[in-house]
C-alpha positions as CSV (number, residue, x, y, z in Angstrom):
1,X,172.5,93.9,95.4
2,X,172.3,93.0,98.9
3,X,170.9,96.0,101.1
4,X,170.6,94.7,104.8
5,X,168.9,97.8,107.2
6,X,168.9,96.8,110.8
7,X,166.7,98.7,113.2
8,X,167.5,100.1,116.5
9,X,163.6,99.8,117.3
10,X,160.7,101.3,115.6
11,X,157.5,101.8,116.7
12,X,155.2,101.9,113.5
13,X,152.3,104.0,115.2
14,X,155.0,106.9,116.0
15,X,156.5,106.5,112.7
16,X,160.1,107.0,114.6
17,X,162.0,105.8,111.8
18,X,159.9,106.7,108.9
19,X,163.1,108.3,107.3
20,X,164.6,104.9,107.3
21,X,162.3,103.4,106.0
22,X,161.8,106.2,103.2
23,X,165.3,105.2,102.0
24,X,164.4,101.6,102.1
25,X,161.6,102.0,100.0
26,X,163.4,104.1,97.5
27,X,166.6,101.9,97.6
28,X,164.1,99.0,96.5
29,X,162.7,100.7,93.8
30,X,160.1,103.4,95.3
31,X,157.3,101.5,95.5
32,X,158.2,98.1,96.4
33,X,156.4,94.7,96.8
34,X,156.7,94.3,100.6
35,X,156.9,90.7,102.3
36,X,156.7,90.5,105.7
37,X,157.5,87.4,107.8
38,X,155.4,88.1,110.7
39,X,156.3,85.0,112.9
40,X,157.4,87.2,116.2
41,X,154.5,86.4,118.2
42,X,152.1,83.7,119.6
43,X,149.5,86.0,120.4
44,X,146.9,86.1,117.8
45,X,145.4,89.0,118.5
46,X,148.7,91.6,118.6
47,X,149.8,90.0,115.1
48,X,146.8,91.1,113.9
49,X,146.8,94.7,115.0
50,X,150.3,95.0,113.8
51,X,149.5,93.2,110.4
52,X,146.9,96.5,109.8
53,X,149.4,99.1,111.1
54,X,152.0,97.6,108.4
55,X,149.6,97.8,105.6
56,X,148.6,100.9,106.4
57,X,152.4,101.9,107.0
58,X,153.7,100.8,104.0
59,X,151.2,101.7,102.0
60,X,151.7,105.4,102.9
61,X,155.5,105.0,102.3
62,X,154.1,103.6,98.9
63,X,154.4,100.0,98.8
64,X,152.3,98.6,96.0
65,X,151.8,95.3,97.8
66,X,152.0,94.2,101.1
67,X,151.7,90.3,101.5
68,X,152.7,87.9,104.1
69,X,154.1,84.9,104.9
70,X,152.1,82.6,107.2
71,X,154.4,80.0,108.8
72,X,151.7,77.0,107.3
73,X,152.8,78.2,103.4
74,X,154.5,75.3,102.1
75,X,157.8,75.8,101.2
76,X,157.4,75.8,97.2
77,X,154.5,78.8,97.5
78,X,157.4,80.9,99.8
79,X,160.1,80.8,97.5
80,X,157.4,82.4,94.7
81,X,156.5,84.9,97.3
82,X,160.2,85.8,97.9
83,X,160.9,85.9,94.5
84,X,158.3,88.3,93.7
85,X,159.2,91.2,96.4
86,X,161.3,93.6,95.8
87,X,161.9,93.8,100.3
88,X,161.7,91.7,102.8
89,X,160.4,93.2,106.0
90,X,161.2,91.1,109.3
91,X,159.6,92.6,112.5
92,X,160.5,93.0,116.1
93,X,159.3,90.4,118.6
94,X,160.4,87.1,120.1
95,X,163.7,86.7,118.4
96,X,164.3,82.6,119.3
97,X,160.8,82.5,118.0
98,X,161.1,83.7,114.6
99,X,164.3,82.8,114.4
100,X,163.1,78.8,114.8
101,X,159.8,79.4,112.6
102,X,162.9,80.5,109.8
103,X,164.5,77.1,110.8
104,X,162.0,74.9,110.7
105,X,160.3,76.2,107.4
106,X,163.2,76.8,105.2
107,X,162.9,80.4,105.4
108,X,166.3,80.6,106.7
109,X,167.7,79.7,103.1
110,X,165.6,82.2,101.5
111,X,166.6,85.0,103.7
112,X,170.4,84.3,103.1
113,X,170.3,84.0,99.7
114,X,168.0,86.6,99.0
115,X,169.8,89.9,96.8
116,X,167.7,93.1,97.4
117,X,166.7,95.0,100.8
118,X,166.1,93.7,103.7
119,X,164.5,95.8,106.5
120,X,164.6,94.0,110.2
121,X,163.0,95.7,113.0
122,X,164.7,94.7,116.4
123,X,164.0,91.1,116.4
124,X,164.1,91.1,113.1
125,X,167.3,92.8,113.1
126,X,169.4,90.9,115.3
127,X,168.4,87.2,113.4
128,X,170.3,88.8,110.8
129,X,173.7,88.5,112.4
130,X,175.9,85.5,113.1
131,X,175.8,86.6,116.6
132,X,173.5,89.1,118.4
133,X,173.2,90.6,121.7
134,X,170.2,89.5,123.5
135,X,168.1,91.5,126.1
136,X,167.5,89.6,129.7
137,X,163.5,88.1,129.7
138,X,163.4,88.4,133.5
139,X,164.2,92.1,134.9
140,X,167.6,92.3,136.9
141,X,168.6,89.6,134.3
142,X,172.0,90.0,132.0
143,X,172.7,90.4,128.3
144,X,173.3,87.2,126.6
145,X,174.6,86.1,122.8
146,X,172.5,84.0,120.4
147,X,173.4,83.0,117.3
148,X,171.3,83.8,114.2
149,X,171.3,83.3,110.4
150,X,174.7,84.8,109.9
151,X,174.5,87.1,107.3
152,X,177.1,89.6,108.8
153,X,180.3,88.8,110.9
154,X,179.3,91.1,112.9
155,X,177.4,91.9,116.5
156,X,173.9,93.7,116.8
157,X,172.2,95.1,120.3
158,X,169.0,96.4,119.6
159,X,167.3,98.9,122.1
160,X,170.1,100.5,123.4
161,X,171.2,102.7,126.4
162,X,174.0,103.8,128.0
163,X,173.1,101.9,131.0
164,X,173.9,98.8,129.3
165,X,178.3,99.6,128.3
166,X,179.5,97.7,131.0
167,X,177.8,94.7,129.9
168,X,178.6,95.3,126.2
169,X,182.3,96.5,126.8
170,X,182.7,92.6,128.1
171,X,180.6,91.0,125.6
172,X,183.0,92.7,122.6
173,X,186.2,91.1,123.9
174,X,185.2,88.7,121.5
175,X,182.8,90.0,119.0
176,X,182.4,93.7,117.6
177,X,179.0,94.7,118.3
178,X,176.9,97.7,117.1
179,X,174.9,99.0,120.1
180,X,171.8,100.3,117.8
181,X,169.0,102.8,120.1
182,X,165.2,103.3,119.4
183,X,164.6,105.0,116.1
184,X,168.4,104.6,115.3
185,X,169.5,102.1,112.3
186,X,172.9,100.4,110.8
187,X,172.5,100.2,107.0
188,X,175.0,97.3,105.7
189,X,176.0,96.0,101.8
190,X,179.2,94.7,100.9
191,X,181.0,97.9,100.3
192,X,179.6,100.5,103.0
193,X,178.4,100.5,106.6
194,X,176.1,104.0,107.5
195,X,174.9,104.7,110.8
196,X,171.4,106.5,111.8
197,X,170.9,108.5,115.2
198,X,173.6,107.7,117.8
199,X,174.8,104.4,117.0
200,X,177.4,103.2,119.3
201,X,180.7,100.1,118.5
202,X,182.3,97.9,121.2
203,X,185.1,96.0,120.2
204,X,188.3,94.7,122.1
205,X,186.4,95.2,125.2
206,X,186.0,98.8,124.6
207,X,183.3,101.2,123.7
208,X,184.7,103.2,120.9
């Protein structure tokens, strides 16, 4: 069954989330085949470091494999790969990036159709959603809504602060959004919603 986790933030050198991530790792059989889609960045060199620090990561949570997807793969070698892992781990990053790498490779499909856990950090949280809250790129800038691959009805911000509930509170007048902080999570299937650290709902233009 379907096991979507979506991360307020986590930074995998503080381990800020690590009991999350426990669960995850339980939930998808205790020592899962991990595969990451680590399309969040241009910059060789910071996918790199952060490639090691999930190895190392996952490995310590007990992962017996930890393979990823390089955007090149043709399409026929990523559905074996998907196939094969028992969760899906989608980083944090530049969320129109991966969210057009998924797009333009068909891993778009995959990820909607896919029926075990799926663990999205930030970024990779928020593709998850029909709609989700997106942070300003220029400072002094305003939240704005993007659409992703719709897998819940509802809204995601990732990063949170109270600073940012006047924006929300006229963002939710049409959408109900989950205001999700650092080191905080929303864990979704089709029965049950639970919430991690001090997760916070707008909806009718309210916070609740």
């Amino acid at each position: 069954m379907l096991r979507l986790y979506f991360l307020g933030g986590e930074d995998l050198q503080e381990r800020n989330s690590k009991e999350i991530d426990q669960q995850a790792f339980q939930e998808a059989g205790g020592s899962p085949s991990v595969l990451v889609f680590p399309w969040t960045s241009k910059t060789t060199a910071r996918e790199d470091k952060y490639r090691r620090l999930m190895v190392e990561y996952f490995k310590e949570l007990g992962a017996r494999a930890v393979r990823f997807v390089e955007v090149s793969l043709p399409y026929t070698e990523m559905v074996q790969l998907v196939e094969q892992s028992d969760l899906i781990y989608l980083p944090g990053g530049d969320t129109r990036l991966l969210l057009d790498r998924m797009r333009n490779t068909g891993a778009a499909h995959l990820i909607r159709v896919y029926d075990k856990i799926i663990l999205g950090n930030s970024a990779g949280a928020l593709v998850l959603c029909k709609e989700f809250v997106l942070r300003p790129e220029v400072e002094g800038g305003r939240l704005n809504i993007g659409s992703g691959l719709g897998l819940v009805d509802f809204s995601v911000a990732v990063h949170y602060e109270p600073s940012q509930d006047q924006e929300l509170e006229g963002l939710s007048k049409d959408r109900h959004i989950f205001a999700i902080p650092e080191g905080g999570a929303l864990v979704f299937d089709e029965c049950n919603i639970c919430l991690f650290g001090e997760v916070v709902m707008f909806q009718d233009g309210n916070k609740a």
